[in-house]
C-alpha positions in Angstrom: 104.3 97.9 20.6 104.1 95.8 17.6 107.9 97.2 16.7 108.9 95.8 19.5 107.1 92.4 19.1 109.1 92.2 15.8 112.0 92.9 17.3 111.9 90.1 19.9 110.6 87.4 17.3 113.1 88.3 15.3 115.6 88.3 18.4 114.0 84.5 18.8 115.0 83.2 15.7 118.5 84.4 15.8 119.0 82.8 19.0 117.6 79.4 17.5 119.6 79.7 14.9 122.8 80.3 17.1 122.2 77.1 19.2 121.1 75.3 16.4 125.4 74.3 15.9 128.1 73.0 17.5 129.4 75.7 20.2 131.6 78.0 18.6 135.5 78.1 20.0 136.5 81.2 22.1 140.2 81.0 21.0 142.5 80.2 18.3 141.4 76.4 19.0 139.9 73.8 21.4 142.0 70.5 20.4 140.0 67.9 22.7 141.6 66.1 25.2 140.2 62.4 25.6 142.6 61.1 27.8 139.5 63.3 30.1 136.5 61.9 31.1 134.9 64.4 32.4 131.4 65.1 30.8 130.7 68.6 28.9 128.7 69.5 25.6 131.2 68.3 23.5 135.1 67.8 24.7 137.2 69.3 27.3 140.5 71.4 25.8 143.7 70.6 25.7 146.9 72.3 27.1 147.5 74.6 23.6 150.7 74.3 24.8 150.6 71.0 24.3 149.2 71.3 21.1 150.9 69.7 17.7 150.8 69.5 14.0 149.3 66.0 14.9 145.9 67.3 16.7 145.1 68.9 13.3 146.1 65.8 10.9 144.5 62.1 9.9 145.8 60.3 6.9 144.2 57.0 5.3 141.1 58.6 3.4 142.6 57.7 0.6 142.3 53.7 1.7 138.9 52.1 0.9 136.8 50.8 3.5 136.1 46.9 3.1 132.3 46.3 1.7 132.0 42.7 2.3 129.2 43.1 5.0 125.6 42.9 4.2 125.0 46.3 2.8 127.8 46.1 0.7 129.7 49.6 1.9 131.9 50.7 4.4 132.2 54.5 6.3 135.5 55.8 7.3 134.5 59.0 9.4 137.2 61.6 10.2 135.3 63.9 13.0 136.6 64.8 16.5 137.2 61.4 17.5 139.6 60.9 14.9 140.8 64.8 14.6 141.0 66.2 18.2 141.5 69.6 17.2 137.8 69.1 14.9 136.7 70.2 18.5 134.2 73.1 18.3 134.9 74.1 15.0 131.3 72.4 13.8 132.9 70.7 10.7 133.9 66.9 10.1 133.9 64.9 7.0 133.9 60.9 6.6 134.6 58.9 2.7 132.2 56.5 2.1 132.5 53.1 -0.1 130.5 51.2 -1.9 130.5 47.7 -3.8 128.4 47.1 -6.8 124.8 47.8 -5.5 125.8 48.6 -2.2 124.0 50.6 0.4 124.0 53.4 3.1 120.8 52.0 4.6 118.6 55.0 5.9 119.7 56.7 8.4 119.8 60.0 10.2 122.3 62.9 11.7 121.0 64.4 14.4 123.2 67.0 14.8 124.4 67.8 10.9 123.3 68.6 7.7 125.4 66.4 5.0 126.6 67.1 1.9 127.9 64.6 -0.6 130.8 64.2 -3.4 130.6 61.9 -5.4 134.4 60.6 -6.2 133.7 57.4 -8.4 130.6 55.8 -10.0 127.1 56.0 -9.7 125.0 56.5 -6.7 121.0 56.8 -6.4 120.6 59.0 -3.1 117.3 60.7 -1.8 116.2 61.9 1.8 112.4 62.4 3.2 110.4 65.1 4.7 109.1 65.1 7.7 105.6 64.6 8.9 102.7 64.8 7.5 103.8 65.1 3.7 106.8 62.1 3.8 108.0 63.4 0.6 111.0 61.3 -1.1 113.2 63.7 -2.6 115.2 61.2 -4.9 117.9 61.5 -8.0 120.8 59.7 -9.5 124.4 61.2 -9.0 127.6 60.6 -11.5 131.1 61.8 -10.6 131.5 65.0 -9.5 127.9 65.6 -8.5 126.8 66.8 -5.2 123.9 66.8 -3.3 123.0 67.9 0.1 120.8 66.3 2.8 119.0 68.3 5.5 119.8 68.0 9.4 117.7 65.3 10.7 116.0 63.8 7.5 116.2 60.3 6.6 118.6 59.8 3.3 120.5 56.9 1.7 122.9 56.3 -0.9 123.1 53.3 -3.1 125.6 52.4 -6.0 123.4 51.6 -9.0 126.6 50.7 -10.9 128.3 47.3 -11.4 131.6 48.8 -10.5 133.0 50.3 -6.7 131.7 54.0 -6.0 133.2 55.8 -3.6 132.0 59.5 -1.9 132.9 61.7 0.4 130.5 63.4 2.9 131.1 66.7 4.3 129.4 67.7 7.8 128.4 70.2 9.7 129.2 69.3 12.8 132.1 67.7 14.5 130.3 64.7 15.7 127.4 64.4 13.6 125.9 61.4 15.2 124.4 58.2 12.8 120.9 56.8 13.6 120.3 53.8 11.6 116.8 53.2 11.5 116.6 49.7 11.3 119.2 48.9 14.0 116.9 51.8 16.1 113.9 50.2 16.1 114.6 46.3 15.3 118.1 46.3 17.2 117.6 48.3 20.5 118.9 47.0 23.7 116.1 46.1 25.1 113.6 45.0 22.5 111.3 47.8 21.4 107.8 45.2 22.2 107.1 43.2 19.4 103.4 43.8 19.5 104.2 47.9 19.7 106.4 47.0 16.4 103.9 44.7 15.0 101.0 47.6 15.4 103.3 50.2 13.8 104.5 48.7 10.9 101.5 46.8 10.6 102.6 43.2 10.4 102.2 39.9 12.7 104.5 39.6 15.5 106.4 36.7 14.1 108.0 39.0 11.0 108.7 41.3 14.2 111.0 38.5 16.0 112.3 37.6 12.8 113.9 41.3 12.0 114.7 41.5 15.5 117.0 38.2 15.5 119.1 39.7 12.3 
């Protein structure tokens, strides 16, 4: 009895660990069609007979992205949007750029873990554990370094140097999804209450509005 107890826990956690991805393609290829609208987990296939050299191809990662904005960097993703053929093989990648002390601001992937090359300059980059121990897992990356950020976690990146960085970001999914915490709960469409915001981050109302206006 307990053998077979083991058996299917262990049977469990392969499963979660199998849906825990992107579906996985049942042919050569699934280049996605989004001329389609109709609604699946993830995108509907293409004719493969309609299929070209171009489904599998993006050029312009070598172009930086323009970091005059208020963070002071720019991402230029490349996942299924950009590559239809990206569709269900779970990968995607995006290059990231930065101006002197730019940010990423925190954010999340829902459905990808990250991990980061950096191509130019210096970058301080960290992620944080989950509830109740909030950890910030933090270090300083110079050319060539990589680090990795788990699915889920909030992480950032910011250039610590006073020249341009640049990075690129591998993923493991081909449409990762981005949740930028501040735009989340100070940008949502409608207003997250102000007093609900105000209790939670512990602050008057007032600074509430004021986040919320920007």
């Amino acid at each position: 009895m307990a053998s077979q107890l083991l058996l299917l826990a262990f049977l469990a956690i392969i499963s979660s660990i199998a849906l825990a991805s992107d579906p996985s393609s049942l042919q050569d290829f699934c280049v996605a069609d989004l001329m389609i609208s109709v609604l699946v987990n993830g995108v509907v296939c293409k004719d493969s007979k309609l299929v070209d050299a171009n489904d599998f191809f993006f050029s312009g990662l070598h172009l930086a992205g323009n970091t005059s904005n208020a963070v002071g960097s720019h991402v230029t993703p490349v996942n299924v949007a950009q590559i239809s053929g990206l569709n269900t093989l779970g990968i995607s990648i995006a290059r990231i750029d930065y101006a002197p002390w730019g940010i990423n601001p925190t954010h999340t992937h829902p459905r990808a873990s990250e991990i980061l090359t950096v191509l130019e300059g210096s970058l301080k980059v960290g992620f944080v554990t989950s509830n109740p121990e909030n950890r910030h897992i933090t270090k300083v990356l110079q050319k060539g370094d990589v680090f990795v950020f788990p699915v889920g976690l909030v992480h950032y990146q910011q250039n610590v140097g006073y020249g341009n960085a640049v990075a690129i970001a591998a993923l493991s999914s081909q449409n990762p999804g981005v949740i930028t915490i501040t735009n989340v709960v100070f940008g949502s469409k409608p207003d997250i209450s102000a007093d609900i915001l105000a209790k939670a981050f512990q602050v008057d109302e007032n600074a509430v509005y004021n986040f919320q206006s920007k």
